[in-house]
Structures are given as C-alpha cells and as structure tokens.
C-alpha positions as CSV (number, residue, x, y, z in Angstrom):
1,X,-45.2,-4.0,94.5
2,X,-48.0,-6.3,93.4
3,X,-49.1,-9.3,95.1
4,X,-47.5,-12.5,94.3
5,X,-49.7,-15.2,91.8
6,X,-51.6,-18.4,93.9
7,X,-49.2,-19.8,96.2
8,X,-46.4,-18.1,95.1
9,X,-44.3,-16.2,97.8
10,X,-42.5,-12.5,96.9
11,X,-38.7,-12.7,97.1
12,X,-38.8,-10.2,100.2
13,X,-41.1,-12.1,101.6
14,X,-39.2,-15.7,102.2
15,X,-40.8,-18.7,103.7
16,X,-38.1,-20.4,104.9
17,X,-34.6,-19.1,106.4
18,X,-32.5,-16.8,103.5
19,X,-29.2,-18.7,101.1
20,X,-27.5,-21.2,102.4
21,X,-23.7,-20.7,101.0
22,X,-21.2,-23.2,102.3
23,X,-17.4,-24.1,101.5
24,X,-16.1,-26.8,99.2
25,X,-13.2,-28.1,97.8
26,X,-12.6,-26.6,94.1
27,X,-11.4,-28.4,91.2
28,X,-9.2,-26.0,89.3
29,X,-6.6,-26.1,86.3
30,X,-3.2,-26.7,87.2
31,X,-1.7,-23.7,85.2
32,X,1.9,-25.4,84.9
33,X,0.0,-28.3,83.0
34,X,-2.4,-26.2,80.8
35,X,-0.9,-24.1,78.2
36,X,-3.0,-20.9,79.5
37,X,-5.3,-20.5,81.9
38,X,-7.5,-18.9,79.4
39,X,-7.3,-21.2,76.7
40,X,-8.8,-23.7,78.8
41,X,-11.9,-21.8,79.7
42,X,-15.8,-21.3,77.7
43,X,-18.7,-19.7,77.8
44,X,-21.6,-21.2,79.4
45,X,-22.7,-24.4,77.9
46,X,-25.6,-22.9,76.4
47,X,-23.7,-20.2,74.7
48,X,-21.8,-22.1,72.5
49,X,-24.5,-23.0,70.4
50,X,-22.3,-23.0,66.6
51,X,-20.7,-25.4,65.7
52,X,-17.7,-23.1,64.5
53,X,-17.7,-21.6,68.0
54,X,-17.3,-25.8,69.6
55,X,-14.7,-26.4,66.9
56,X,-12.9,-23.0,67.9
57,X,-12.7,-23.7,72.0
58,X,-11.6,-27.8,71.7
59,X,-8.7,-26.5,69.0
60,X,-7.7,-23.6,71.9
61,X,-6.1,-26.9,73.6
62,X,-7.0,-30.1,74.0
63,X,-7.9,-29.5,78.0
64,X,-10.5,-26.8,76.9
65,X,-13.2,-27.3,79.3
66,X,-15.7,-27.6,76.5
67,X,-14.8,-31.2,76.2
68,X,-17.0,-31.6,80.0
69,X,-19.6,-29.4,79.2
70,X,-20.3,-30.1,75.4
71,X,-19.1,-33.8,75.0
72,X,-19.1,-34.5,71.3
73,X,-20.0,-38.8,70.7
74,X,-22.2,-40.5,68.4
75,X,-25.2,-41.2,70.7
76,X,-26.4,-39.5,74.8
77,X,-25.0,-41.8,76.7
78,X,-22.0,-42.0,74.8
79,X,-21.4,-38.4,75.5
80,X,-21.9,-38.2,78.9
81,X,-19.3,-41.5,79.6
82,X,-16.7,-39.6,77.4
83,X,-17.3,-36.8,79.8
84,X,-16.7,-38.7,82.9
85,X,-13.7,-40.3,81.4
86,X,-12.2,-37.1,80.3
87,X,-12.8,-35.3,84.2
88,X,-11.4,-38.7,85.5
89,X,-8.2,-39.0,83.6
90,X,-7.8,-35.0,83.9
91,X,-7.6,-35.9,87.5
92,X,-5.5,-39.2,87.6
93,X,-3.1,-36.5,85.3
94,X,-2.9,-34.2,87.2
95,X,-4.4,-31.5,84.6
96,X,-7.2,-30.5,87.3
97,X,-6.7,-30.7,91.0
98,X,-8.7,-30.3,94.3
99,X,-7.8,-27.3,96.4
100,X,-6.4,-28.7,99.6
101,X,-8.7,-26.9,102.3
102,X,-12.3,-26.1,101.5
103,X,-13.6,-22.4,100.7
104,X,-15.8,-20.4,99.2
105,X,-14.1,-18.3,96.1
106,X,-14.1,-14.5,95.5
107,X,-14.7,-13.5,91.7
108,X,-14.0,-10.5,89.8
109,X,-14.9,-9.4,86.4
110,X,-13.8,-6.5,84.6
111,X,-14.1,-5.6,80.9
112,X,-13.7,-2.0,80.3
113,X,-15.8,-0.1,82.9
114,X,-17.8,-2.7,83.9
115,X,-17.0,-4.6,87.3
116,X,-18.4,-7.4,88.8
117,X,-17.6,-8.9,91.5
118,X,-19.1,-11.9,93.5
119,X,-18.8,-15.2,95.4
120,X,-18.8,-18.9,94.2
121,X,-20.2,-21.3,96.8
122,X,-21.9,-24.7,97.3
123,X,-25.7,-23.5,98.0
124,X,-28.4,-25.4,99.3
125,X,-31.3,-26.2,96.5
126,X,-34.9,-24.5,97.4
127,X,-38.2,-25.1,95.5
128,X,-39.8,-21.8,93.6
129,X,-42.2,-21.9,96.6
130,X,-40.1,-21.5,99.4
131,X,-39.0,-18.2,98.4
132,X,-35.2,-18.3,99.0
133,X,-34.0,-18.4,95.3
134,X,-36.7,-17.8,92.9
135,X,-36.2,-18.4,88.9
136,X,-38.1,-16.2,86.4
137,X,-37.9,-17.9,83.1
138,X,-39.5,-21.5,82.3
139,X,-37.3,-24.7,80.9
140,X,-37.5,-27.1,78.6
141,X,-37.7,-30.4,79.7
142,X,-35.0,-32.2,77.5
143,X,-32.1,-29.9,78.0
144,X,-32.8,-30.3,82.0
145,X,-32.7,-34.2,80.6
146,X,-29.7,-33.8,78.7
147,X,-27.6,-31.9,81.7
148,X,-29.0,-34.2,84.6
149,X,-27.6,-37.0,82.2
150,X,-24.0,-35.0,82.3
151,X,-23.6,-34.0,86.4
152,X,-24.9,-37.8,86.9
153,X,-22.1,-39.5,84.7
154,X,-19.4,-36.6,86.1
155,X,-21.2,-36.3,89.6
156,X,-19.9,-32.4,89.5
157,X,-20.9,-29.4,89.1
158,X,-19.1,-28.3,85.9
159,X,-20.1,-24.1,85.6
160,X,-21.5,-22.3,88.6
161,X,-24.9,-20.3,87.9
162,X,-25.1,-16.8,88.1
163,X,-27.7,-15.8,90.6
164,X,-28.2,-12.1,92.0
165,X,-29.7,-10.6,95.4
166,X,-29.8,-7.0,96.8
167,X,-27.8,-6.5,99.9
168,X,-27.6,-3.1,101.4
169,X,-25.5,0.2,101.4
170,X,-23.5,-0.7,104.8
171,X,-21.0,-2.2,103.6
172,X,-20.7,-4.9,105.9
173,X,-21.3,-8.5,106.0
174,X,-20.5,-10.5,102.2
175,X,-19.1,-6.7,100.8
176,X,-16.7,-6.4,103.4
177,X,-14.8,-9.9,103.3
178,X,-14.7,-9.1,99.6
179,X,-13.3,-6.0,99.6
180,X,-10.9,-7.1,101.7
181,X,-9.7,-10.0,100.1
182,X,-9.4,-8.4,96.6
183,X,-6.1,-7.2,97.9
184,X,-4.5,-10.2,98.4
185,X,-2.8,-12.3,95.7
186,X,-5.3,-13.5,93.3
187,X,-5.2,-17.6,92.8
188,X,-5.7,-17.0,89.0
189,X,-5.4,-13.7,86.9
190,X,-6.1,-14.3,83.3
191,X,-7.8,-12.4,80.7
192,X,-10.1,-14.4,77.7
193,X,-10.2,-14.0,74.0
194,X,-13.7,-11.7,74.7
195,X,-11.5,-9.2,76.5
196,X,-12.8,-10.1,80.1
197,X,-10.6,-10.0,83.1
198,X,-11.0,-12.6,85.3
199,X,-9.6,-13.0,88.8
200,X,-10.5,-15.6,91.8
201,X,-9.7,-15.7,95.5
202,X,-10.3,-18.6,98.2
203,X,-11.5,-17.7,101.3
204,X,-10.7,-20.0,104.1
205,X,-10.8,-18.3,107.3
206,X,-13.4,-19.6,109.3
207,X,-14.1,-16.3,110.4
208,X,-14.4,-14.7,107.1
209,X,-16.5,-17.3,105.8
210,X,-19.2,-17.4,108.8
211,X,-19.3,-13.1,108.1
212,X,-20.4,-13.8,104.7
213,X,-23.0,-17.3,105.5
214,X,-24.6,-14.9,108.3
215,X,-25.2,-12.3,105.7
216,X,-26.2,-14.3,103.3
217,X,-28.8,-16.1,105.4
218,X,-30.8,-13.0,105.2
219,X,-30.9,-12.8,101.6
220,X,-33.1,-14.2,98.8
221,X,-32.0,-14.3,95.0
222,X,-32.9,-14.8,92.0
223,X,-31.8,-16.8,89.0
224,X,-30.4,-14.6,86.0
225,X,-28.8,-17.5,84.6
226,X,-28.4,-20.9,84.7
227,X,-32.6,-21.6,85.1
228,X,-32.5,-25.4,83.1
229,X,-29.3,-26.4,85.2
230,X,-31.0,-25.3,88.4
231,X,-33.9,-27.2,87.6
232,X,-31.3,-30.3,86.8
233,X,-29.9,-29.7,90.3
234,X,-33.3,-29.7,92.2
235,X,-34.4,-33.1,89.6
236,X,-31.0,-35.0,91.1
237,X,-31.6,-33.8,94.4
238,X,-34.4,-36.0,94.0
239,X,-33.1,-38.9,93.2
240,X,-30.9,-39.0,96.2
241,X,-31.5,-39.3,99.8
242,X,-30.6,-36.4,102.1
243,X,-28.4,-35.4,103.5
244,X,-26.2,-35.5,100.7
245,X,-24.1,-33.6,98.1
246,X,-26.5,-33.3,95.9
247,X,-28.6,-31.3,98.6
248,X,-26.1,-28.7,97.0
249,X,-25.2,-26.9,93.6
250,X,-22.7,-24.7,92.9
251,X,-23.7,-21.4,91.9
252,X,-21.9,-17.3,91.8
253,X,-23.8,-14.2,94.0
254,X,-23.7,-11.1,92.7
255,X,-24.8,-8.5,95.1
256,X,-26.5,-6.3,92.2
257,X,-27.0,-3.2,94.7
258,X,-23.0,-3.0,94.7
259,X,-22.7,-4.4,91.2
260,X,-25.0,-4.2,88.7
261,X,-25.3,-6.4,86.0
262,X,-25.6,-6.0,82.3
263,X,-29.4,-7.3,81.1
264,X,-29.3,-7.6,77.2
265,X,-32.0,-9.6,75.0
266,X,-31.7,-13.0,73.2
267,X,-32.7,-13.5,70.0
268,X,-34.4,-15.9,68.0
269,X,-33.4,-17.5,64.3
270,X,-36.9,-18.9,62.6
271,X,-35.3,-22.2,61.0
272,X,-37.1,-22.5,57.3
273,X,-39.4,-19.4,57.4
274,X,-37.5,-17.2,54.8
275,X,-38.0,-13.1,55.4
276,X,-40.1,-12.2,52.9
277,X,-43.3,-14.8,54.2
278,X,-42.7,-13.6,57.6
279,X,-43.4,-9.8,56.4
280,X,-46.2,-10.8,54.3
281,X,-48.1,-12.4,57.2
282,X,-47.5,-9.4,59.0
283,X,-49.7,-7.5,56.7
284,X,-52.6,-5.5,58.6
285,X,-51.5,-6.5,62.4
286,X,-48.1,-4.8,62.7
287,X,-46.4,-1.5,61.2
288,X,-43.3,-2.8,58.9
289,X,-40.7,0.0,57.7
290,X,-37.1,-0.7,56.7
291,X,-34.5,1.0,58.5
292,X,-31.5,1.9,56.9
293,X,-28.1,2.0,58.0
294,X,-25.4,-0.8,60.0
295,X,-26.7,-3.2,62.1
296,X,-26.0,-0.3,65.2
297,X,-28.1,2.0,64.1
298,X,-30.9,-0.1,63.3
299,X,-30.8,-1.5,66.8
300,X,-30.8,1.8,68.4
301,X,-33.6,2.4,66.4
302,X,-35.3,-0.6,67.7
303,X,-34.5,0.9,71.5
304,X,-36.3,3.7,70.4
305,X,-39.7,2.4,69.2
306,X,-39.4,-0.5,72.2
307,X,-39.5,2.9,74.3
308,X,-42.8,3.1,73.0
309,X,-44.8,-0.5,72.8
310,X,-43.5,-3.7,71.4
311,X,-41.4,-3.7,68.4
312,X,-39.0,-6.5,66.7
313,X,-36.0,-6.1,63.6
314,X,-36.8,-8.6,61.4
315,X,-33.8,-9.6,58.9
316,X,-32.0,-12.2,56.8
317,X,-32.9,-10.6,53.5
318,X,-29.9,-8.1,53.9
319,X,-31.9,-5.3,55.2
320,X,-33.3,-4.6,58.5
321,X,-37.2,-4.1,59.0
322,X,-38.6,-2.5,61.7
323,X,-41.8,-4.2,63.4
324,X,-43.8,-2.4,65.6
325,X,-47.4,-0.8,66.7
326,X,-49.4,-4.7,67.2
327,X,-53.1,-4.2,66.2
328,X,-54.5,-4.1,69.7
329,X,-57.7,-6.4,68.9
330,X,-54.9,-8.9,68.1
331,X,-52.8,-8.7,71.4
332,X,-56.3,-9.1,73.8
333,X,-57.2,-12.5,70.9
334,X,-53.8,-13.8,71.4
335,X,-52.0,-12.8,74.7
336,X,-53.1,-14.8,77.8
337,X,-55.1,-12.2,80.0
338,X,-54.1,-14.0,83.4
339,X,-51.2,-12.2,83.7
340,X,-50.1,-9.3,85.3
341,X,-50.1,-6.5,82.8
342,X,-45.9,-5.9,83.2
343,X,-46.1,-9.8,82.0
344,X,-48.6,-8.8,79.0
345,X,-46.7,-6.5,77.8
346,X,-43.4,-8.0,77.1
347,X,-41.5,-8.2,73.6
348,X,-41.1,-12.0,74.4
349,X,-44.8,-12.4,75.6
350,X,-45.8,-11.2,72.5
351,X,-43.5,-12.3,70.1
352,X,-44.6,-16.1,71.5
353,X,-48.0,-15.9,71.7
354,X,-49.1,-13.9,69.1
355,X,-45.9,-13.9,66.6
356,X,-44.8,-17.1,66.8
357,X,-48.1,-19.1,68.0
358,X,-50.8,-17.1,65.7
359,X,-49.3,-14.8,62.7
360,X,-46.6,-17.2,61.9
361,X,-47.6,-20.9,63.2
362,X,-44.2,-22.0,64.6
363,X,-43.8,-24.6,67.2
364,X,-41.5,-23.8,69.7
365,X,-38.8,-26.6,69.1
366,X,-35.2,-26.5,69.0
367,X,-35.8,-27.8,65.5
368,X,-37.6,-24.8,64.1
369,X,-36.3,-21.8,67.0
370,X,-32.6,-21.1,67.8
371,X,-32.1,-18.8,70.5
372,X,-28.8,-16.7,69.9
373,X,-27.0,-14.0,72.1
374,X,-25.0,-12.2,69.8
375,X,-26.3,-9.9,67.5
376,X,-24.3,-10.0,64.6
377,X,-24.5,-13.6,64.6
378,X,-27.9,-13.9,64.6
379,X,-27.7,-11.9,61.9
380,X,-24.8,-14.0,59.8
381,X,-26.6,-16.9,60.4
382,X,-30.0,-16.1,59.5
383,X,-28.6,-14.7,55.9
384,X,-26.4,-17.9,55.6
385,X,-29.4,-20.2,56.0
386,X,-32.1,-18.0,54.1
387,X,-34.4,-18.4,57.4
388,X,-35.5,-14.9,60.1
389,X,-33.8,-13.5,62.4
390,X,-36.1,-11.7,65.1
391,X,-34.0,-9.6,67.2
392,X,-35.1,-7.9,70.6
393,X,-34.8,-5.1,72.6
394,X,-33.1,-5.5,76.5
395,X,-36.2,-6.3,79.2
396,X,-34.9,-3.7,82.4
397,X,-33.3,-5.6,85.3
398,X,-36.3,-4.1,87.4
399,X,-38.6,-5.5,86.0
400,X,-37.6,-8.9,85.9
401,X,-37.2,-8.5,89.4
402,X,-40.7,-7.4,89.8
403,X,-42.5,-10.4,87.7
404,X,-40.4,-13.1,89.7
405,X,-41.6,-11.8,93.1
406,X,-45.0,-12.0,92.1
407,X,-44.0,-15.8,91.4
408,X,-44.6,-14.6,87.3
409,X,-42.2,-17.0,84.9
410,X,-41.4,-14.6,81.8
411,X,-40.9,-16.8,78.5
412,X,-37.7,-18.7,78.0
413,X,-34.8,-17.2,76.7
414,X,-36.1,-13.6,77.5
415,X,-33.0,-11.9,78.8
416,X,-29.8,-12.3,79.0
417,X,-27.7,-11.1,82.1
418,X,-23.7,-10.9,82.2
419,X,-21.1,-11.0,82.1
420,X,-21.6,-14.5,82.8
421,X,-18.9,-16.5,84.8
422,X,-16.5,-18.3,82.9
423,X,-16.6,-21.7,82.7
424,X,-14.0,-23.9,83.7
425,X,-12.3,-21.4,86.9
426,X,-13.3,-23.5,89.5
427,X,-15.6,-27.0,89.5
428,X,-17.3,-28.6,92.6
429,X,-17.1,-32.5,92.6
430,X,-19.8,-34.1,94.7
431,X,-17.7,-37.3,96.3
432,X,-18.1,-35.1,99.8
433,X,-20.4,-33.2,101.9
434,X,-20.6,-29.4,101.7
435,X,-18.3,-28.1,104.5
436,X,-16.2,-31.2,104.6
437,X,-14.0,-31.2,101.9
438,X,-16.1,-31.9,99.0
C-alpha cells in the first residue's frame, strides 16, 4: 500500500481511538398512522434529483418523508421552517414517535441475491486527519450550506449515511450481536417500490450494545455515501460547544468483509452542449465509434474498453458513441501530475480535467452539470433536453479504498455505493445527549 499524501493518515493506521457508536432514541413512523410503511420512505436526498421523481414520493402520501428532506417553498429559509414545522406537527400528531428506551438499530437489506446488513448508530464526528472515518470524494460548498440550513431548522438527523469498515473473519464482536438478533421479530418489515426488502431491529441490551462499541472502537471507516452531509455534520459541530448532540451524527456500518457492497458509477448530463459539438471537439484526442445495440449492450461494451484505459458513452442523439484511447500528450497537458498514478488514471479524473475543463470548457456548476444515478434516465433526459449525457464505467471498491488511505479525494460524484439506506426508517433528533435518551 502506498504512503499516505502530507499529513494525511492511512485508514489502518488511526491517530486517535477507532468509531465511537453509541445508542439513541429513534424517531420512527407510527405504522397504524401511515398508510404503509413504505410509502412513507425515499431515496437519499440527493437521489431525487427530478422533479417527476419529487412529485411521485409527496403524492405516495402526504407523510412521505420527502417533505423533511426536500422541502418545497418559494425562498431557503422558507424551506427549511416548513421542514421544521412539518417534523414538529408530525410529532405533536403522533405520525412519528420516539422509541421509548435508547438503542442502536440492526438493518437488513435484501433485493434478490444481494444482502446487506448493518447497524445504525449515533457516531462521534472526526476530522479527515484523525484517521477514524476518512471521506474520499470532495463537496461542494453550497449543498453542505443548503443541508446545514435543514438539520439546524429540524435539529435532527433526517437519513443516516452509509459508511463501510473491514472487520474480520471471526465472527465475533458487531457480526455476532447481529446475527443473533436477526432472529427476533423485526420492528418494521416492509418492502419499497425499487423491490428492496427492508428490515430493522433495536438493540437494547446493555450487554449487546457494549459487544458491538468494543468492536467498533477498533475499527476505522470510510464514507461511501453521504460525503456533503458529513461535512454538514462536522460544520454544526462547530458551531456548538462540546459536549453536545451535535458532537454526534447518525450514520449506517456496513462491515464490507461480511457484506459487500455494490459500487456502480454516476453519470453526468452536460446542460446546453448538444451531442454533435461534444463529438466534434473530440476530433484528434479521443477514438469515437458508435456502438450499436440497447442501452445494455452498449454499456457492457463500455466495461470492456474501461478494462483497457479510460473510455466514456457519449449520447442524447439517439445512438450511443463509444469514447476511448485519450491522446497521451493530452492526459500529461491536462491531468494534475501530483497525484498518485491509481488517482491519474481514473474515468472521473479525466473526464474533469481534461474533458470537461480543456476539450469542452464547462464549469463545474450545478447549472451546466447534473449528476444522475440511473442509467436510463440519464439517458431520457439528455434526449428530452437535446444536451450530453456522459455515462461511466463502475470505479472497483478496492480501489477507492486504496486512494482514501493515502488521504487522496477522488472527484465528486465518482461512485456510487448501495444499496443505500432508506430514508425515513429511523431519525435521530438532537434535543438529548447520545447515550441518554436522545
């Protein structure tokens, strides 16, 4: 493993003592006052980025925990108080209520074949440089803005984050208590819309719960998402004095030795840069062949020639164009060269600094980039508006490990790891201490 950048720590190689995970009291749905348990839920707030998707989870029923995380007003501020209203009266209502004894939560997700299984917890906030929880994507300073502006107005944590560490094969420790309290009756069971199937446990037993802390206390993780409301958390932190709630943000571990997770790419939509211009600048620094066939087949042929250097599908023009071998003399003019060579050679590395910043000339701003997960809606959309659509191959979970222990920040939006917990489950106010009810 390489050494870590200036002053940068490696994850195994923590500066201070391991994750901190303690109880809390969770806010959940009252299921008898909700039409369905999974009508009520969303994706992460930064998934529902249509507005047909927004329109589509607030008409699922009118408690849809969209209305928290996506506020729709005429101005900020208005947003955010309409928020904090809406948690408030949910509460007064009794639509929401606070689990009686605090806990930390067991969480399963299955879709198909795929299992994941974890634990939601308060955790205590760490800088980059302590080593404990390291991120490995940058963020953009108004979105970290926009949320601080939400968890101030609603002082709670409204979706956990989704962070991963490595334990070990013996079964002991965090795996144990979990395997043993998946057979117990589940506190919710519901399935979504998407076809996941969600389940969620409390744990209460002192016992149980200082088992999984000890093991945990030897552990570091890392951020797969959730980076810009982790950076909120650490920015409110801030502006509070410790000790305090806010010393705290509620977050999901996924032990990614038992469980791994799925890494898949996000894509980017090129607002007012129709297809055609983006090919014709491409002329002489990239090889461009169109690649017949659904939208599957082209993207397996994009796995194919990622297997062999960068490469991007371009479309929006109805047909997908392959975009691959970069002229080398324009990667070592355009890529920053004060970065390890795993970081160089990223799809995302190059796309921004010598797609985006030099071939093309686009600013990245939320004006003129959207970042998308799905596929197929990339797609749609970037026909629908005449504009790109880049689309990108998976970065490997290893090697995302590999830059953020050398203390290396890959470019935003460069993976995407899931399933990502649903929002809405369980929610962490912050009117108590960690450990005592809150």
């Amino acid at each position: 493993m390489s050494d870590a950048g200036p002053g940068q720590p490696r994850v195994d190689e923590p500066t201070a003592q391991g994750l901190d995970l303690v109880p809390f009291r969770g806010v959940r749905y009252v299921p008898e006052r909700v039409g369905s348990l999974s009508a009520v839920t969303s994706p992460p707030y930064d998934v529902v980025v249509r507005p047909d998707g927004l329109h589509h989870l607030e008409s699922a029923d009118p408690h849809n925990i969209v209305r928290l995380i996506l506020p729709q007003a005429v101005s900020p501020s208005a947003r955010t108080e309409r928020a904090a209203d809406t948690l408030g009266r949910w509460l007064s209502e009794g639509v929401l209520a606070v689990d009686p004894d605090p806990g930390l939560y067991v969480y399963e997700q299955r879709q198909g074949e795929h299992l994941q299984r974890g634990v939601i917890g308060a955790l205590r906030l760490s800088e980059a440089a302590d080593g404990v929880v390291l991120p490995h994507e940058d963020v953009m300073a108004p979105v970290v803005a926009d949320r601080a502006a939400l968890m101030r107005a609603t002082s709670a944590n409204l979706e956990p984050l989704l962070l991963t560490y490595r334990g070990d094969d013996s079964g002991q420790g965090t795996a144990e208590v979990v395997e043993s309290v998946i057979d117990r009756p589940a506190l919710l069971d519901t399935v979504t819309e998407d076809g996941v199937h969600h389940r969620l446990w409390s744990v209460t037993d002192p016992t149980e719960i200082t088992r999984i802390q000890a093991d945990l206390a030897r552990r570091q993780a890392l951020i797969a998402d959730g980076h810009h409301r982790w950076a909120t958390y650490l920015k409110l932190r801030a502006e509070h004095l410790s000790p305090s709630p806010w010393d705290y943000g509620l977050v999901l571990l996924v032990d990614t030795v038992r469980y791994p997770l799925r890494v898949r790419a996000i894509h980017r939509l090129l607002h007012g840069l129709p297809v055609g211009k983006a090919l014709a600048a491409l002329d002489g620094h990239f090889r461009v062949r169109t690649v017949e066939g659904p939208l599957a087949h082209a993207m397996e042929t994009l796995g194919e020639a990622s297997a062999m250097g960068n490469a991007f599908l371009i479309t929006g023009d109805g047909a997908f164009h392959l975009v691959d071998r970069p002229d080398p003399g324009l990667l070592a003019r355009t890529v920053p060269a004060d970065r390890p060579a795993a970081w160089r050679a990223l799809d995302a590395t190059v796309l921004h600094s010598t797609l985006l910043d030099q071939v093309w000339g686009i600013p990245d701003s939320a004006d003129r980039i959207g970042y998308i997960h799905d596929t197929a809606a990339t797609v749609a959309k970037a026909e629908q508006d005449g504009s790109t659509a880049v689309l990108l191959h998976p970065v490997r979970e290893e090697v995302v490990r590999e830059l953020a222990q050398q203390g290396v920040t890959m470019p935003r939006k460069s993976t995407s790891f899931g399933p990502k917990p649903a929002t809405g489950l369980v929610l962490r106010t912050l009117a108590e201490k960690p450990g005592h009810g809150n």
